[in-house]
C-alpha positions in Angstrom: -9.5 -12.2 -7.4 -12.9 -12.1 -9.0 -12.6 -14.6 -11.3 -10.2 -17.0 -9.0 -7.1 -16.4 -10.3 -4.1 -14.6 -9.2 -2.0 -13.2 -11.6 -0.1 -11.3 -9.0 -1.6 -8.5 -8.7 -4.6 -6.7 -8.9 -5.1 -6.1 -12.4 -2.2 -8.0 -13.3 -0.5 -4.2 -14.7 2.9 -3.1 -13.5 3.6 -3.1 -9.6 3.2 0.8 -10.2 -0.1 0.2 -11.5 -1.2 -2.1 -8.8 0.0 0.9 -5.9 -1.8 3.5 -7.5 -5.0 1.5 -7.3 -4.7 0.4 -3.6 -3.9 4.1 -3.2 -7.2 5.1 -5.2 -8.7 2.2 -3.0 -7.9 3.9 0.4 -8.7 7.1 -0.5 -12.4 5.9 -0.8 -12.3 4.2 2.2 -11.2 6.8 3.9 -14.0 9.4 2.8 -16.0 6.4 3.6 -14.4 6.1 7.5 -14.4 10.0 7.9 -18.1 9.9 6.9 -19.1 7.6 9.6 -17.0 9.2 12.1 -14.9 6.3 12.5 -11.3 8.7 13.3 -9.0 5.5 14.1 -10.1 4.0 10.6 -10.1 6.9 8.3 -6.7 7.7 10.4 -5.2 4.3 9.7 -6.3 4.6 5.9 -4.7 8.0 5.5 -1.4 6.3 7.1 -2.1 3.5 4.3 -2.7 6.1 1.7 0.7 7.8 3.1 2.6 5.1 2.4 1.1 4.2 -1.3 2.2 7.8 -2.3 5.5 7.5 -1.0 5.9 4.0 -2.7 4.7 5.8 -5.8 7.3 8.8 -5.5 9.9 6.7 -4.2 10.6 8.5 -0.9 9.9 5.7 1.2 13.1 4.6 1.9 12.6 0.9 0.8 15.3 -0.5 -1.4 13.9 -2.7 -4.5 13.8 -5.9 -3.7 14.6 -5.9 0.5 10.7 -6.8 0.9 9.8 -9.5 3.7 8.5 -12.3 1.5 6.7 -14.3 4.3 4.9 -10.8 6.1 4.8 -8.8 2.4 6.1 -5.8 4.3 9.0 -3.8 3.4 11.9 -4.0 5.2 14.7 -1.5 5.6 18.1 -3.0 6.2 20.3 -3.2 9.3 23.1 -0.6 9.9 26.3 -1.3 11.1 26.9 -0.2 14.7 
């Protein structure tokens, strides 16, 4: 954070808030990567950008809360064999 604190989140709005600006974020990096004809970064990015939407529509598959704490990834749970 800019000003040295951490209020959880990037702007401290909602966690919807927060995925649409990483998502805005990436995008721009992206352009940025494609521009310099860097095509494992601007492909990487669009995978990130991927994922944001899908956060944001709620197709990803990720049930609220089952998040990894310690890696901050999500984390889908185990099925019964």
């Amino acid at each position: 954070m800019p000003n040295g604190t951490d209020s959880g989140g990037a702007g401290g709005g909602s966690s919807r808030e927060n995925i649409a600006y990483v998502r805005q974020m990436l995008a721009e990096l992206a352009q940025v990567a494609r521009k310099e004809r860097a095509d494992l970064l601007a492909y990487l990015l669009e995978m990130a950008f991927t994922e944001a939407s899908d956060l944001l529509t709620d197709r990803s598959g990720v049930i609220k809360g089952e998040r990894n704490q310690s890696a901050g990834m999500a984390v889908k749970p185990a099925r019964k064999v």
